[in-house]
C-alpha positions, 0 to 999 in steps of 0.5 A, a space after each residue: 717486162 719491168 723489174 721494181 728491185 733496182 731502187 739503188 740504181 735508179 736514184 743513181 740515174 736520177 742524180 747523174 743521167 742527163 739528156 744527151 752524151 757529151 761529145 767531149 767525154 766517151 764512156 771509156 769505162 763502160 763493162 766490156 759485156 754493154 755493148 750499146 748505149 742509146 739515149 732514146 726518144 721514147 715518143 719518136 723512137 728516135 737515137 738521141 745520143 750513142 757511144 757509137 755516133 753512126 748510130 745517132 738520129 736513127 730512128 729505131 722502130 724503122 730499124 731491123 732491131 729484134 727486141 724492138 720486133 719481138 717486144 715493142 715497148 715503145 706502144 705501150 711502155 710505161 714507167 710507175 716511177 723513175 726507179 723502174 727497169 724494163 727488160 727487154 726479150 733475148 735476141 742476136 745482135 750481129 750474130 751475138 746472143 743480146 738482152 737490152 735494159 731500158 731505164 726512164 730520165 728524171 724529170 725527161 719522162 719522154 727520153 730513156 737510157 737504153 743498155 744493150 749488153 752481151 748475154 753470153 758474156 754476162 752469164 759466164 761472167 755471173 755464173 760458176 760451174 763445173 765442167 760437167 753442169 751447164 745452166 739454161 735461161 728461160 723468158 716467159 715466151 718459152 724461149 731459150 735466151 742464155 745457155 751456157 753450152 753455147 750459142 747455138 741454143 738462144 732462140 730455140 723454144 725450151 719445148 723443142 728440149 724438154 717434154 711437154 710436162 717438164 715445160 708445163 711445171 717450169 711455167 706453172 711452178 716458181 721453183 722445182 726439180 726435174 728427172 727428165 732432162 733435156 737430150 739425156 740420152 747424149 749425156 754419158 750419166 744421169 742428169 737432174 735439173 733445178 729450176 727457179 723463176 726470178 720475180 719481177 723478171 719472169 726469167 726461169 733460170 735452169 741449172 743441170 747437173 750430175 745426180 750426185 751433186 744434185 743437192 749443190 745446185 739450188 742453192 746457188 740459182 738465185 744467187 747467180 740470176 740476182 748478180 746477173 741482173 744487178 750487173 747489169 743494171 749496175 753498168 747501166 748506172 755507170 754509163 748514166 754517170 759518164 754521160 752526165 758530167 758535161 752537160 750539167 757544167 754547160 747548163 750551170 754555165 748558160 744559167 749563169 749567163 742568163 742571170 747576167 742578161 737579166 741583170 741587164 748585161 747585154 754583152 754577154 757571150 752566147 757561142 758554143 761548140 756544142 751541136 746537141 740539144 744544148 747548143 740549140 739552147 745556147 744559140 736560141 738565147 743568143 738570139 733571144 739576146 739580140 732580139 732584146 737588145 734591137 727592141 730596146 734601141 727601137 723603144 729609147 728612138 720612139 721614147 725620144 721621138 714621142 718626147 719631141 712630138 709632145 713639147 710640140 703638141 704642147 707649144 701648138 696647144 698654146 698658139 691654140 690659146 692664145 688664139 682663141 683669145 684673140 679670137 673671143 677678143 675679136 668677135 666680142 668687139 665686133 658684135 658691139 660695135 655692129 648691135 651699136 650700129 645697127 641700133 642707131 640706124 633703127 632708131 634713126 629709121 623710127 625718126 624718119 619714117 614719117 618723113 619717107 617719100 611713097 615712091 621710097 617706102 620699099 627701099 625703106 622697108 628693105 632697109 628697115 628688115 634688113 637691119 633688124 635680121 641683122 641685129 638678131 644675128 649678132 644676138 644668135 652669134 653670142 648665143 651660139 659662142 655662150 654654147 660652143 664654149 660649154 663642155 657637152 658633159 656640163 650641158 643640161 638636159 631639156 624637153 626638145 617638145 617643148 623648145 619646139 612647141 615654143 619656137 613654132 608659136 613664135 614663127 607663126 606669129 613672125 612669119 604669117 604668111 607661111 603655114 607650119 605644122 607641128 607633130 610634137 611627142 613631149 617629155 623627150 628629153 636630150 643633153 642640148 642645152 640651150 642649144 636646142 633654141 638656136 637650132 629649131 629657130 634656125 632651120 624654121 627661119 631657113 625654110 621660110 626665108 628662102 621659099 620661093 613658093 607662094 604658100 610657104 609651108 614648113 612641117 615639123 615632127 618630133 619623136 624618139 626613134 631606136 638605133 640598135 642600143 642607141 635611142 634617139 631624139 629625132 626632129 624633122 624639118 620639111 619645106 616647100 622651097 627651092 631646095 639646098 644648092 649643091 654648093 652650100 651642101 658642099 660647104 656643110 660636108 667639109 664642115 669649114 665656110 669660104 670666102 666664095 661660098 657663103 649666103 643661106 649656108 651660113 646658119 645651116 653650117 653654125 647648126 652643124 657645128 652646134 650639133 656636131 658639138 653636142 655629138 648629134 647627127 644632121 642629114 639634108 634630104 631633097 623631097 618630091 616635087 620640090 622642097 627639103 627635109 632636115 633631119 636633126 638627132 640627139 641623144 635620148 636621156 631620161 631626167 630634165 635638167 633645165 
């Protein structure tokens, strides 16, 4: 049961009770009539705290406890709010007639302070009689729960006592008189009895007394099971305060140490004796502490390791640079002098080609082709620096169809004795620049140069393809040559030309570094009976730039 008339007693629980006994202070001014003090978790039935300490870590719904047995609150208990008491069945405790009061924890609504407290001593306390008047307590399961003739009588059903009718009005009326009293023919003179259920309880306090003094007995019903109860709860209230005191000091104390860490005090000083939930508080901030102060030494050693790899990231940038100028320096001297070179000697040739004996007019042809090869290649080595030097963000985007469509038309007319065919889809568009140039003319002249076959033939398709949510614009280039030896596909896979490998390899490695500049793909693959097919993708866009 739960009683709602203890309002003054609740607020003082919410303002004092905490959530454990401190084990420095001992409720010594505890009623003589509690006898037990539980701090109780409510969910795991568990004794959190006691004034009897063997008692601590109990957990109560496994114990032979009665009220537990005979009432188990702990499945349904249930607080409107924190002014609400609960109350518990009459039973024996060691042998002593007990009633047990729970009252719910501010702001704790999984722990309770739970009261067990003498009830013989309470009513005889509470209550004032005569010799010849005696006062019985009813609960609402017709159980005798005080008596104050003794103890022999808590427990016993009041229908073992009293007829069935008297039974029935107690249980049915809130207030009445009967004529029939319990055991009347052992008491030496006529009995009347008084009865009166105390609300919110559902207890039926029964007073008996002589007939004459009949009319002194109602009044004073209510009165005594009012103090009874407030009694009670009033101990209950004490015990609240007792236990209180040194835990609100401890958790004002570690708020105040927290305060210090956070203003960036990483001395402070977490111990405690206590071996409580607080303590286990203490010790998880103390911990917290060193874990904090570990992370921040590992932060400042990464903070100045990431200092010194960046002053050296930024000093290797600069060797970088300045190398690339020499670079640039170098190579732009060097295309001079060779596009002069070579110009002389084709003018030099033009001068004496007349004059060339016919037993030396191959070697003069050979001389003569070589020579313009070369000269296109310096060419190519300018255009391909103009390319490389330019962001792929700034690069324009053009009709690949077209470039191709161009270059095929030009290689026809250089290359007559092979036969190129082309597959072209137009408005393909893709973010290649001038690129697009350098690479087609590159892989024709490729597959031409190098062929073997006495009727090179070159096959060249163009189309959009779709990878997932990428579109591509895929160029494919296929021979009938020799194949691609094994040693300059090496080459194209480490991405990086050798002093020992290098030949035809050498313009199929600047078409990877200018596709793999522009964020393309190149795949080499090897055809049946012989020959090779390069497979150049770029990346689709939707306007022309160029």
């Amino acid at each position: 049961m739960q009683s709602n008339n203890t309002e003054p007693i609740a607020i003082s629980l919410q303002q004092e009770a905490d959530n454990t006994i401190s084990p420095k202070q001992e409720p010594d001014n505890v009623p003589e009539d509690v006898r037990l003090v539980y701090l109780l978790n409510t969910t795991s039935t568990e004794i959190v705290a006691s004034n009897e300490r063997r008692k601590e870590g109990t957990v109560l719904f496994k114990e032979e406890t009665p009220w537990l047995q005979k009432v188990p609150w702990i499945q349904n208990l249930s607080f409107e709010n924190f002014s609400d008491v609960f109350i518990s069945k009459a039973y024996r405790d060691e042998g002593v007639p007990a009633i047990a009061f729970v009252a719910p924890i501010p702001e704790r609504p999984e722990r309770a302070i739970v009261a067990v407290t003498r009830a013989q001593t309470r009513l005889n306390r509470v209550t004032e009689q005569r010799e010849d008047q005696f006062i019985t307590v009813i609960d609402d399961d017709d159980r005798i729960i005080m008596d104050t003739r003794g103890d022999q009588y808590v427990g016993r059903r009041y229908a073992e006592e009293s007829s069935t009718d008297n039974v029935s009005a107690i249980l049915t009326d809130r207030s009445g008189f009967m004529r029939d009293v319990p055991n009347q023919a052992s008491l030496e003179q006529d009995y009347v009895a008084a009865y009166s259920t105390m609300t919110n309880t559902g207890w039926t306090v029964v007073t008996y007394a002589p007939e004459d003094d009949v009319y002194l007995i109602r009044s004073n019903i209510i009165t005594n099971l009012i103090q009874m109860i407030l009694v009670s709860l009033v101990g209950l209230a004490v015990i609240g305060i007792a236990i209180a005191g040194g835990t609100v000091y401890s958790i004002n104390r570690l708020a105040e140490q927290v305060k210090e860490v956070e203003d960036g005090n990483l001395d402070v000083d977490f111990s405690t004796s206590r071996k409580d939930e607080i303590g286990q508080l203490y010790d998880g901030f103390d911990s917290m502490r060193d874990s904090l102060e570990e992370r921040i030494t590992e932060l400042s050693l990464a903070i100045r390791a990431e200092e010194r790899m960046r002053k050296r990231l930024s000093n290797s940038n600069e060797e970088l640079q300045q190398q690339q100028v020499i670079i640039s320096v170098l190579n732009r001297l060097l295309r001079h002098n060779l596009r002069n070179s070579l110009t002389s000697i084709l003018l030099y040739t033009q001068s004496v080609s007349d004059d060339v004996p016919p037993e030396h007019e191959t070697e003069f042809e050979k001389i003569v082709t070589t020579s313009e090869r070369l000269l296109r290649k310096v060419k190519k080595s300018k255009y391909l620096e103009q390319i490389v030097g330019t962001d792929p963000e700034n690069l324009s985007s053009v009709d690949v169809g077209m470039v191709v469509k161009e270059s095929v038309k030009y290689h026809r007319d250089e290359y007559p004795e092979a036969t190129i065919s082309a597959t072209l889809s137009f408005k393909t568009y893709a973010k290649v620049g001038n690129g697009m140039d350098f690479v087609i003319n590159n892989l024709i002249e490729n597959a031409i140069e190098h062929n073997d076959s006495r009727e090179p033939h070159v096959d060249i398709r163009l189309h959009t393809v779709s990878d997932e949510d990428v579109t591509w614009v895929e160029l494919i280039v296929e021979d009938n040559g020799p194949g691609i030896p094994d040693s300059e596909i090496a080459v194209l896979d480490r991405g990086e030309e050798t002093a020992l490998e290098h030949g035809s390899g050498v313009g199929l490695w600047l078409v990877k570094w200018l596709v793999d500049h522009v964020e393309g793909e190149l795949q080499f693959t090897s055809v049946e009976p012989r020959g090779t097919r390069v497979t150049v993708r770029f990346l689709h866009t939707n306007v022309s730039t160029y």
